[in-house]
C-alpha positions as CSV (number, residue, x, y, z in Angstrom):
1,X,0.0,0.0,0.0
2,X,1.3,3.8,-1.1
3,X,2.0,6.1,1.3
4,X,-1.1,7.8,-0.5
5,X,-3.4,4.8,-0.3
6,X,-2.5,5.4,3.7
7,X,-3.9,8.6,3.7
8,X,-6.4,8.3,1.2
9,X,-7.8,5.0,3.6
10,X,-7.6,7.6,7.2
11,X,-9.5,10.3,5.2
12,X,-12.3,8.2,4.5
13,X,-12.3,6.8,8.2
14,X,-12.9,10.2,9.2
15,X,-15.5,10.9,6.4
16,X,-17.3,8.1,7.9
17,X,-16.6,9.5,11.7
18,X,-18.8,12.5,10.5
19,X,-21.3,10.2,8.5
20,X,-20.2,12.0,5.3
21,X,-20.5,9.5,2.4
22,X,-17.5,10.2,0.7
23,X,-16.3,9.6,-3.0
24,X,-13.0,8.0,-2.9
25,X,-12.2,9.2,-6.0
26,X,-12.5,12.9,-5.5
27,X,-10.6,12.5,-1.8
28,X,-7.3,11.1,-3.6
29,X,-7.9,13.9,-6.6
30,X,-8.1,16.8,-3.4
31,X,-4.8,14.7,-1.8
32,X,-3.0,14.3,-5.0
33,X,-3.9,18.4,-5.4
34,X,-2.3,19.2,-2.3
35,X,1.1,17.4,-3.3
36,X,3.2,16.9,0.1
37,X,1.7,19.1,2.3
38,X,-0.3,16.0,3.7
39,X,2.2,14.3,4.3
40,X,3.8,17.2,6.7
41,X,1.8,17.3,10.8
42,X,1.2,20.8,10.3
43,X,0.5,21.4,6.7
44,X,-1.6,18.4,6.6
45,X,-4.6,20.1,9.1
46,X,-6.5,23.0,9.9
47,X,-7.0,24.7,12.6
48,X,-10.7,25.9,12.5
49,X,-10.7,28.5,15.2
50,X,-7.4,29.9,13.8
51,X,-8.8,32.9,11.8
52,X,-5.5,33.0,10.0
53,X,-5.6,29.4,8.8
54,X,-9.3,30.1,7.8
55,X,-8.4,33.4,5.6
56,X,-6.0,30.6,4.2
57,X,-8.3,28.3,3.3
58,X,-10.5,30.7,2.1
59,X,-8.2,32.6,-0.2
60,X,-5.8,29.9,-1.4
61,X,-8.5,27.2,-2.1
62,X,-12.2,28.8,-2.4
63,X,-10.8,31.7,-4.3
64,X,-7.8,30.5,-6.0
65,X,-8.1,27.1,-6.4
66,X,-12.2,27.1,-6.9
67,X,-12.4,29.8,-8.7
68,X,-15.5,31.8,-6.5
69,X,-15.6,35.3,-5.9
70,X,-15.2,36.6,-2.6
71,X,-18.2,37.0,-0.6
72,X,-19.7,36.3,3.1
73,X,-20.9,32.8,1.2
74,X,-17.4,32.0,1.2
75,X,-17.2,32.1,5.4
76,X,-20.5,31.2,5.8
77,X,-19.2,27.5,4.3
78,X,-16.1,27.2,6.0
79,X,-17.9,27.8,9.5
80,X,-20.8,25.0,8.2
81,X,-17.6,22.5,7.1
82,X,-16.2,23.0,10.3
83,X,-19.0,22.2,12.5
84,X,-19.7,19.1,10.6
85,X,-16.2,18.2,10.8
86,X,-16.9,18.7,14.7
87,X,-15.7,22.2,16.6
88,X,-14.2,19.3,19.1
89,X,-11.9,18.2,16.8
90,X,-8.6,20.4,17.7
91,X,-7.3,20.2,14.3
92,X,-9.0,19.2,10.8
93,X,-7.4,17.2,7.9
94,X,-6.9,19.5,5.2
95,X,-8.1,16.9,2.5
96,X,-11.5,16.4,4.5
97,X,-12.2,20.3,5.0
98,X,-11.5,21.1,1.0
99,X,-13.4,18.0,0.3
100,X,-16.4,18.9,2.1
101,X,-15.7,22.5,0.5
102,X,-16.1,21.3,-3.0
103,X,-18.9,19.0,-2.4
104,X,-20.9,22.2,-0.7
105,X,-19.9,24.4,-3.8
106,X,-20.7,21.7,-6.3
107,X,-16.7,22.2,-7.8
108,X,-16.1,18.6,-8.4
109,X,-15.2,19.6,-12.0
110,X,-11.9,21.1,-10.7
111,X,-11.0,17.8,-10.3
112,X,-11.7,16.2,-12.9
């Protein structure tokens, strides 16, 4: 098993944590797109009450990487992503949060 097949198989443990049915598919696309950075502690989560990490998320993915203009839509996803991930949870895998991201903003065709 690849070192991505590991990551690819805890993503999906977590999906189903949150009771997210999750395409497999599109959570190794997500992984593949964030190259290395899963496979760093830091890199590889987010913090979701670090405002910081969230402008992060929101500029370097939503914006950038997604494509959508900047609006209050934008936060108002990221705070519903990270509630179903769990507010408990101290820090997020990366992959699940942009996961959850495109499924809410119907992006899959990014990743395709």
């Amino acid at each position: 098993m690849s070192k991505l097949d590991e990551k690819v198989e805890s993503y999906m443990a977590h999906f189903k944590e949150i009771g997210v049915k999750a395409d497999e598919e599109l959570v190794r696309k997500v992984a593949k797109g964030l190259g290395p950075s899963i496979y760093k502690d830091d890199a590889s989560t987010v913090s979701g009450t670090d405002s910081k990490e969230l402008a992060t998320v929101k500029n370097n993915f939503l914006i950038k990487k997604l494509g959508l203009k900047d609006s209050a839509d934008l936060d108002k996803a990221i705070d519903k992503v990270i509630d179903q991930y769990g507010k408990s949870r101290r820090n997020k895998y990366r992959v699940v949060v942009y996961y959850l991201l495109v499924k809410h903003f119907k992006k899959e065709s990014v990743y395709k």
